[in-house]
N, C-alpha and C positions, 0 to 999 in steps of 0.2 A: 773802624777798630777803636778800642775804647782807649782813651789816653790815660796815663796813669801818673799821678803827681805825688812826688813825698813829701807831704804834707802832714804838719803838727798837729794832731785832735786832743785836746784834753777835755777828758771823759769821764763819768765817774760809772766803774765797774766791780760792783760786789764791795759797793761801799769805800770804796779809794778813790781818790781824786790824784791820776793819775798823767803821765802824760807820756804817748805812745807816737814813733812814727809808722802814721797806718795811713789809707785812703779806704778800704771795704774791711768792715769784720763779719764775724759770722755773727749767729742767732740760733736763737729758740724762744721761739713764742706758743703761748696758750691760747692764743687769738684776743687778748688783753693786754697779756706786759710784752715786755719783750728784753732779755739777757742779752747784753752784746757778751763777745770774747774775742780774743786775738790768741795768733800763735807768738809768741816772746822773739823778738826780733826781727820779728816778718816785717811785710809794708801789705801784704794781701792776706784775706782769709776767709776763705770759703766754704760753710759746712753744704754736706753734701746729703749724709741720710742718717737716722736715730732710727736705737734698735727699742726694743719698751723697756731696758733696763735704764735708759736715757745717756747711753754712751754714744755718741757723734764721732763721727770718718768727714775729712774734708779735703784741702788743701791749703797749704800752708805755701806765699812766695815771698822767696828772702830778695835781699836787697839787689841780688845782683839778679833779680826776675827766674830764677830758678824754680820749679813748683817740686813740695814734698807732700808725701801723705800724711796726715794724722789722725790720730785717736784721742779725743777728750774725755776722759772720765773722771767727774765730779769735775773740780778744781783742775785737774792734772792733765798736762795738753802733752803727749809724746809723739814727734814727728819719726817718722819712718817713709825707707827708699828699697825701691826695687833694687836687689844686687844688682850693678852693673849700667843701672838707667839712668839717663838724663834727664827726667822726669817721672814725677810717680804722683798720681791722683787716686784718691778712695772714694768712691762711690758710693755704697752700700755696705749697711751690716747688721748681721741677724742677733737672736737673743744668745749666741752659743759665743758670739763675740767672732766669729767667721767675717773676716774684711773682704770684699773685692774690688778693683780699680781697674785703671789701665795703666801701663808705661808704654815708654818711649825708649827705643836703645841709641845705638850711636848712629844710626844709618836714618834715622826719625821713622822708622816701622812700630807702629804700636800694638801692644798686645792686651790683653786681659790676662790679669789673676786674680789668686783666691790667695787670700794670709790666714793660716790655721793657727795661731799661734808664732814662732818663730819658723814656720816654713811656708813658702812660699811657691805656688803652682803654677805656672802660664796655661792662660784657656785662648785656646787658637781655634777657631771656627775652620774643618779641615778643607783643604785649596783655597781660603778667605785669605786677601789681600791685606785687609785691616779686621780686626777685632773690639770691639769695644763690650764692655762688661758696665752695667748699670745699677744692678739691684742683686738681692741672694732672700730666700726665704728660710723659715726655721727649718725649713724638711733640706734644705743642702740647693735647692734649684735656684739656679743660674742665672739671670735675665740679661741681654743685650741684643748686641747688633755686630753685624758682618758687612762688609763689602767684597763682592767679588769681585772683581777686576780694579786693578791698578790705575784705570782710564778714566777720569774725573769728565762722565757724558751725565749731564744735567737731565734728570729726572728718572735713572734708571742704577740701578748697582747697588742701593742695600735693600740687605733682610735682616730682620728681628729672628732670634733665635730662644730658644730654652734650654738651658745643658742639668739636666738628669744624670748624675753618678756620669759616665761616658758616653753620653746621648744625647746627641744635639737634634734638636727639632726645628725646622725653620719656618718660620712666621709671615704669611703676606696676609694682608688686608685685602679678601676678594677683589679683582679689578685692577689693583694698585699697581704701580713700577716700581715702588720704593716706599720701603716700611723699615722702624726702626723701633723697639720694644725697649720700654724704659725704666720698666716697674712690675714688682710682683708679689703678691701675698700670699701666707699659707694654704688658701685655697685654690692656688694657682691661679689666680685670677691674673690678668697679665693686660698692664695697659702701655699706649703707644701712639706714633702717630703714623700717617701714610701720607705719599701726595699720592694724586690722581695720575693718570698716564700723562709725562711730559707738561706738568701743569700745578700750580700754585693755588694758593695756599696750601697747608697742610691742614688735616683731620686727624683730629682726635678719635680711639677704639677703643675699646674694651674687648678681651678675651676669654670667654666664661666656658672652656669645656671646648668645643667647636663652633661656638656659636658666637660671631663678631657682631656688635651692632657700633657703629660711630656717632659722635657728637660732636658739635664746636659748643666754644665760649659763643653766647649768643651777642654779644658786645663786639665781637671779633668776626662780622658778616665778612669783612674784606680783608681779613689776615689771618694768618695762622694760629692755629687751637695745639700746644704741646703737654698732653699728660705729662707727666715727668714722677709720679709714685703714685702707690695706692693700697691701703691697710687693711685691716681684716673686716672694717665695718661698712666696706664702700668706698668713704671717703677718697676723695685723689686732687692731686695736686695739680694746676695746669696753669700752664703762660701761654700768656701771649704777648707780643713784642711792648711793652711798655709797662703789663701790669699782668701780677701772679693772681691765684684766685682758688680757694677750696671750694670743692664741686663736691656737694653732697644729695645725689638724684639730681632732679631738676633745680638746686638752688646751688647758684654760682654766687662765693663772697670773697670781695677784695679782699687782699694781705698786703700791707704795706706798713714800714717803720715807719712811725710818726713824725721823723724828722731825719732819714736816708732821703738822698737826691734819688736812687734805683733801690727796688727790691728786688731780691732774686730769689726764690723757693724750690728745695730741691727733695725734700723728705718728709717722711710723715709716721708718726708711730698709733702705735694700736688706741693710746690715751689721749692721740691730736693733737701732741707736740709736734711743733712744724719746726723745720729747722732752714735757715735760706743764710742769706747776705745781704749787706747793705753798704751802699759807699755813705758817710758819714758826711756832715757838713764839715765846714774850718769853722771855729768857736771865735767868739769874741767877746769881751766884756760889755754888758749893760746893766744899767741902775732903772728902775720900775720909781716911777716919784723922788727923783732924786730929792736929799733933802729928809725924805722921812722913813719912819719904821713904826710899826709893821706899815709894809704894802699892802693897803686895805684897798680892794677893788668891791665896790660896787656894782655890782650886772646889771641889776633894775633900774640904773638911774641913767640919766642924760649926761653924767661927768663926762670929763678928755681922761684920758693918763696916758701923764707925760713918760716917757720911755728916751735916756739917754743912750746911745752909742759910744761908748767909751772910744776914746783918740789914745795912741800911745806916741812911742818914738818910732816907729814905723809904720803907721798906720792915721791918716788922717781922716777920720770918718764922716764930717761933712763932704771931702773931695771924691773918695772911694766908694763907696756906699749908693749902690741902683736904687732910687728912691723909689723906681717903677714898680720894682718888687719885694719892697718894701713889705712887709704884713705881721702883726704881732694878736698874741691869745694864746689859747689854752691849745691842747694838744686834738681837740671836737671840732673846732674853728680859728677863723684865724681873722681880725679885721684889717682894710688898709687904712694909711694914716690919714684925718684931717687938714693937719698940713703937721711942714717941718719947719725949724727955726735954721733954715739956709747959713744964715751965718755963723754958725755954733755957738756954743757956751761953754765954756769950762766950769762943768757942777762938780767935779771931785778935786780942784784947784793942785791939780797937777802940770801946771805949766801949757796944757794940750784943750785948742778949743771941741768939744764934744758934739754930734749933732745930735738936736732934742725932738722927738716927734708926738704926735700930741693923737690919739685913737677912740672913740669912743666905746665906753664902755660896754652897752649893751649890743654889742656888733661882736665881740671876743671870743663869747662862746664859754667864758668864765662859768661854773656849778660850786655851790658849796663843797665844800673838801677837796678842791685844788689846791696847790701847795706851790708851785711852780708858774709863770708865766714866760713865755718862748716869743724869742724875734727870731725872722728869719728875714733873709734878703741876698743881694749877690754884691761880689767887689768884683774890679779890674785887676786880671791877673797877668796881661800879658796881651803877646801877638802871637799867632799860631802861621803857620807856616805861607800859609795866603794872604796874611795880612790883615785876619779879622780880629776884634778883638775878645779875648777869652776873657769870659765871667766866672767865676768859681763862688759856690751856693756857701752864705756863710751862716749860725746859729748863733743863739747869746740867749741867755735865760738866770730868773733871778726869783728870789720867794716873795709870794704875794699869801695876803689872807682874803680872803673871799668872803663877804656881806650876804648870809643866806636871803634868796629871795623868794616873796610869795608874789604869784601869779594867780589871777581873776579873772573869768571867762562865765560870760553873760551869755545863755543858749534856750530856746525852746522860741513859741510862734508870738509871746509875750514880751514889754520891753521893761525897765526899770534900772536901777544904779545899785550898784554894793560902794559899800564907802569901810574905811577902817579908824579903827581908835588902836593907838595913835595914826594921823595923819598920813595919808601917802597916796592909799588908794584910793580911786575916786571911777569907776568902771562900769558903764553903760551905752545905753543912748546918745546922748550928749555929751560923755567923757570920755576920755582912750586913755585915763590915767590907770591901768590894769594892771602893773607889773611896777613893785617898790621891793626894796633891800628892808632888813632892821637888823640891828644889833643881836647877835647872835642870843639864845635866852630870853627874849623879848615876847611877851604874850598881846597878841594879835588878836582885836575881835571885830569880827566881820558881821557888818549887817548888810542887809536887801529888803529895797524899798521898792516895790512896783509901782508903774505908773498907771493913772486911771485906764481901769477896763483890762488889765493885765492881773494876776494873782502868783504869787511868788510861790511856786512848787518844791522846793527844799534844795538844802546843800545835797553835791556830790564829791568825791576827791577826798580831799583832806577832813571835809566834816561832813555831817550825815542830818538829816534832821530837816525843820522848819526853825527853831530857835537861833539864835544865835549863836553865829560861829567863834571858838576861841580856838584859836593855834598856837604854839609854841615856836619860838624859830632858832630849833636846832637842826634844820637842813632844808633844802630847796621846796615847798610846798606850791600844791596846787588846788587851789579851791575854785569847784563852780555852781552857778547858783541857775537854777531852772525859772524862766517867766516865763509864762501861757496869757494866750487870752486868756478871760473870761466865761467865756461863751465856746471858744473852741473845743471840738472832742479831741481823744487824745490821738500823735499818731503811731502807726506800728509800722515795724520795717524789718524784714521782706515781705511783701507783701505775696509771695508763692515760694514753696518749697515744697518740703515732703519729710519722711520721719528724718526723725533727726537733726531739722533744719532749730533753729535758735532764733525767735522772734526779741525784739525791745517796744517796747510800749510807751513813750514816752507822756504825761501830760500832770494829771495836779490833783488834790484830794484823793488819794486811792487809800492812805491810813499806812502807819506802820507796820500793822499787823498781815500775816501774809493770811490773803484772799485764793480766790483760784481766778483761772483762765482756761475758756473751754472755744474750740473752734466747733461750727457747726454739731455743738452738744458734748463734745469728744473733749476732757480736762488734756490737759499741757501738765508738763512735769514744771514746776519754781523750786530752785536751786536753795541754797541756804540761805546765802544772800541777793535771791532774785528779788524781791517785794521790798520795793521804797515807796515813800511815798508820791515818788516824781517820775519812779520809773520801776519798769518790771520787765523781768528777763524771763523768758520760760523756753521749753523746746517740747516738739512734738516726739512722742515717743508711743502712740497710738495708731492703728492704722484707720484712715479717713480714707474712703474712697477718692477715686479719680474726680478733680473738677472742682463746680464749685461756681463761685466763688458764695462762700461760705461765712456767717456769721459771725461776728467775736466776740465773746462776752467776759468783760472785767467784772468779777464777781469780789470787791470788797468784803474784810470782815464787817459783817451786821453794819450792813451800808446799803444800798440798793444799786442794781448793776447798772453798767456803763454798755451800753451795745452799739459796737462797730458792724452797721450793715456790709454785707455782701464786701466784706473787706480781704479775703486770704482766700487764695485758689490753691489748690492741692496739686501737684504735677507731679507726671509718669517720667520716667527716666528720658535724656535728652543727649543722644550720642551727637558730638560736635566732630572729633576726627579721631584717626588710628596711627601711633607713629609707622606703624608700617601697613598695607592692604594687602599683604600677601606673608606667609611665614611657611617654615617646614617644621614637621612635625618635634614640639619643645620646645619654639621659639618665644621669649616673651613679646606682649605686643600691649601697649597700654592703651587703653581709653579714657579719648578725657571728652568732657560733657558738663552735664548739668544732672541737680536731684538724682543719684544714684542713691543717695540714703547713706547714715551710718549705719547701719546692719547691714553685712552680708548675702547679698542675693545672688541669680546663676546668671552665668556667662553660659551660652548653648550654639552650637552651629544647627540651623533647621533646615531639613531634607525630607522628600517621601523615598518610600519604599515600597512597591506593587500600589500608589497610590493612594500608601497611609502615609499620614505626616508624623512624622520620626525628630531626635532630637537628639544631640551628641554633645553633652557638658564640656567644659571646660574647666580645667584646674586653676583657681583662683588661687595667686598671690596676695593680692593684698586690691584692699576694698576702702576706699574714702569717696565723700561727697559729691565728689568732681573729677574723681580717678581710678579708672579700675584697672591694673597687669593681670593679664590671664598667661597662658601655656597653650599653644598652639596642639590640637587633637593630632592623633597619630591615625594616618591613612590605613584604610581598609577595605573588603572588598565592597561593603556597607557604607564607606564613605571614602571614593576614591576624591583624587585631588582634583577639582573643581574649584567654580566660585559657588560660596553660599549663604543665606542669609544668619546676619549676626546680630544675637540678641542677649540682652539684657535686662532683666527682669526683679522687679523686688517687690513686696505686698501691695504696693500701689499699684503700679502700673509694668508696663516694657517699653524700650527702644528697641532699634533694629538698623542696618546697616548692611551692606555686603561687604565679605572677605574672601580671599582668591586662597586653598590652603593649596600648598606646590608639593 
């Protein structure tokens, strides 16, 4: 169970530098910043779900651990209780401003409701023992969970329901013993999780119509995957025990406050405001370079920076203060310290000795246009009931200016040094001086000198050209400079694809001016900015037969060509696996592989008939490179449900595989 400390944060929210007793506030994030808020006199506060008008329902706990509902809109936090309940939690709520939660009455029997305004409806799942209500969409439907039976028997007694106007639907997850439905969008899409029969972990579902497919977090092989919301684009929200994560298709991204000990995520609105909790660090005072102003960090350089820990009258920060986890930077990174000055100092001559620790700079994670610089670490807070002793995570942050840097990177089969005027870089072969700061304003110019037998093929990044590079340093830059043999041809990568694939050319002399590039005779489409003179980008947008391997010809403006024998092989579609080998008729079933093409080709089930060879399309969703969703064919007397061969085809070539349709 989580312990709960009242504890002083001073915060700064919505521009006030305030000071609150809280331990967790809510949020809403854009996947960039992140809003904290509290309910006014709480110690807890937890948002729950946002509708797209950007109004948030949570839970509000006062001092004496009592939990209330609320409603935040804009500024304005108004807490609200179930007539009559010892508790009241808000859930979910729609664009019509429709709340629903659960309470608790005096007997701890919980229910769901619906808030229309000032009235108030209990949603009782009918003979259900417990009710829990999770989610509401704009169309008025329902989402939660029921228990049936009173008898707390481990792996068996909920179901996920849907309530329609007075119509409860119940929810399992084929196979399952226990399912619980957590979220729902106007498409009634409805996601959840199940256990397996009498067994652990839990999976994640999706409910699209009648048709259930599950997933986990793939991070989470040996623990539980919990949806917990999901909006009208797909997107859905899901935890797993340590860390939350937006699931959009196959791409799962952490969500975590940059500086909460726990994130908690529980909503999601149509725009990808996420809304969750976080328990908050305890603050402390520190000074960044004590001594001076501005706090000029340097990222490119080898310096320390000194970072005090301020001491007060209760608080001794050399004796309190876990050195182990120790770590200071930017909100990207974090470095630990080189060392600490053990015995303090008193840098702000307040009677109290300070501990001083000393970090290197290019470990921070520091970027031009940081403003702010963050310690984090733990104190000793005590003995917990066994007798161990408890840490509590504490923060401290102070303004820094940040030393834009430029960054130097030496690439191709060639070797040679860039050097800079003024003084700093020095980045090659023999050097690893690659990376210096300059005064912000500061005009930088970069030369590249190859070494015998190598030929310097031009700038990329931040300048373009063979000439000399001149940079400005009004933000973080990146310049790199290309060395080739001599004598080497250039090289290309991928060396096999098919239409649509996107080749680079890397090597030297090819001219400014944009040339072509032909495989096996057949021109390549060059982009706007495809044709450098160190490198060229082109894609195939022609059909080449199967095979190969095929010729490559850099054809220079009024230059004479460059020919890469027998370098690029053309390939037919390359079925690697099917999330599912069997479906019923509608089911989506995706293929992933290799060279499918960007153009749209067929998906077919192939079959004879009186022993002609027959063919039964498939409905294509959606078509990329490496991934095809099709729609599983509807049985007939022409195509009863069998296994059969599965193909995929596009002007190049086919794949093929078997599928089972049921």
């Amino acid at each position: 169970m989580k312990r709960i400390f009242l504890i002083i944060v001073v915060v700064i929210i919505f521009g006030w530098t305030v000071t609150v007793y809280a331990d967790t506030f809510g949020f809403v994030t854009n996947g960039t910043s992140y809003n904290l808020f509290f309910c006014p006199g709480s110690t807890n506060t937890e948002a729950l779900g946002i509708n797209n008008v950007g109004q948030i329902v949570g839970v509000c706990v006062d001092s004496d651990y009592a939990l209330h509902g609320f409603m935040k809109d804009g500024d304005i936090i108004t807490p609200f209780d179930y007539s009559g309940a010892i508790e009241t939690r808000a859930w979910g709520i729609n664009d019509a401003g429709q709340i629903v939660g659960i309470y608790s009455n005096s007997d701890w029997v919980t229910y769901g409701f619906l808030k229309d305004g000032d009235t108030y409806t209990t949603i009782a799942y009918p003979g259900a023992y417990y009710t829990d209500v999770a989610g509401i969409n704009d169309a008025g439907q329902i989402v939660g969970s029921y228990k049936d039976s009173s008898v707390d028997i481990q792996g068996v007694g909920w179901h996920g329901y849907v309530m329609d106007g007075y119509t409860y639907t119940s929810i399992d997850y084929p196979g399952s013993s226990n399912c619980e439905a957590s979220g729902i969008n106007d498409f009634g899409q409805v996601v959840g999780y199940y256990w397996e029969p009498y067994a652990e972990p839990t999976h994640g579902f999706l409910k699209d119509g009648n048709i259930y497919s599950s997933f986990d977090i793939p991070e989470a092989a040996f623990s539980s995957t919990y949806p917990l919301a999901i909006n009208n684009a797909g997107q859905v929200i899901v935890y797993t025990p340590g860390t939350a994560y937006l699931k959009e298709g196959d791409l799962y991204t952490p969500i975590r406050h940059p500086f909460g000990q726990f994130t908690y995520v529980n909503g999601i609105n149509d725009s990808g405001e996420i809304v969750g909790s976080t328990e908050i660090y305890f603050n402390i005072g520190i000074d960044i370079k004590p001594g001076e102003y501005p706090n000029s960090i340097n990222p490119g350089s080898t310096q320390k920076i000194p970072v005090a820990i301020l001491s007060t009258e209760y608080f001794d920060a050399p004796s309190e203060v876990n050195q182990d986890f120790l770590s200071f930077g930017s909100t990207r990174r974090q470095a630990k310290p080189s060392y600490c000055d053990t015995e303090g100092e008193d840098v702000n001559s307040d009677g109290y000795k300070d501990l001083v620790c000393y970090f290197n700079a290019h470990d921070t994670g520091f970027q031009f246009g940081d403003t702010e610089g963050f310690l984090k670490s733990q104190i000793f807070w005590g003995y917990d009931e066994q007798g161990f002793p408890i840490w509590e995570p504490i923060l401290g942050y102070d303004v820094v200016t940040i030393i834009p840097t430029l960054t130097t990177i030496t690439h191709g089969t060639g070797s040679g040094i860039i050097t800079s005027n003024p003084i700093g870089i020095s980045c090659g072969t023999s050097s690893t001086d690659c990376t210096e700061g300059f005064i912000q304003g500061t005009t930088v110019t970069l030369s590249a000198t190859p070494d015998t037998g190598s030929v310097f093929g031009g700038w990329s990044g931040g300048c373009s050209g063979t000439g000399p590079c001149e940079v400005t340093m009004n933000a973080d830059i990146t310049v790199a400079a290309t060395l080739v043999l001599s004598d080497s041809p250039p090289s290309l990568s991928p060396t096999e694809g098919t239409i649509g694939t996107q080749l680079t050319i890397i090597g030297a002399g090819f001219g400014i001016r944009k040339g072509k590039v032909l495989i096996g005779g057949v021109p390549t489409e060059i982009g706007t900015d495809g044709w450098k003179n160190n490198k060229i980008t082109c894609t195939i947008t022609k059909v080449l037969p199967e095979g190969g391997p095929y010729h490559v010809t850099i054809r220079p403006y009024k230059a004479d060509d460059i020919t890469l024998p027998d370098a690029f092989t053309v390939k037919p579609p390359e079925i690697d696996s099917l999330d599912y080998t069997s479906g019923v008729a509608g089911t989506p079933i995706t293929i992933t592989g290799n060279f499918f093409g960007t153009k749209k080709g067929k998906v077919y089930l192939e079959y004879e008939r009186d022993g002609i060879p027959k063919k039964k399309n498939c409905k294509v969703k959606s078509w990329d490179m490496d991934s095809i969703i099709f729609f599983v064919s509807k049985t007939s007397k022409s195509l009863p449900a069998k296994e059969y061969t599965l193909k995929v085809t596009n002007k190049v070539g086919e794949g093929s595989t078997t599928f089972m349709v049921e």
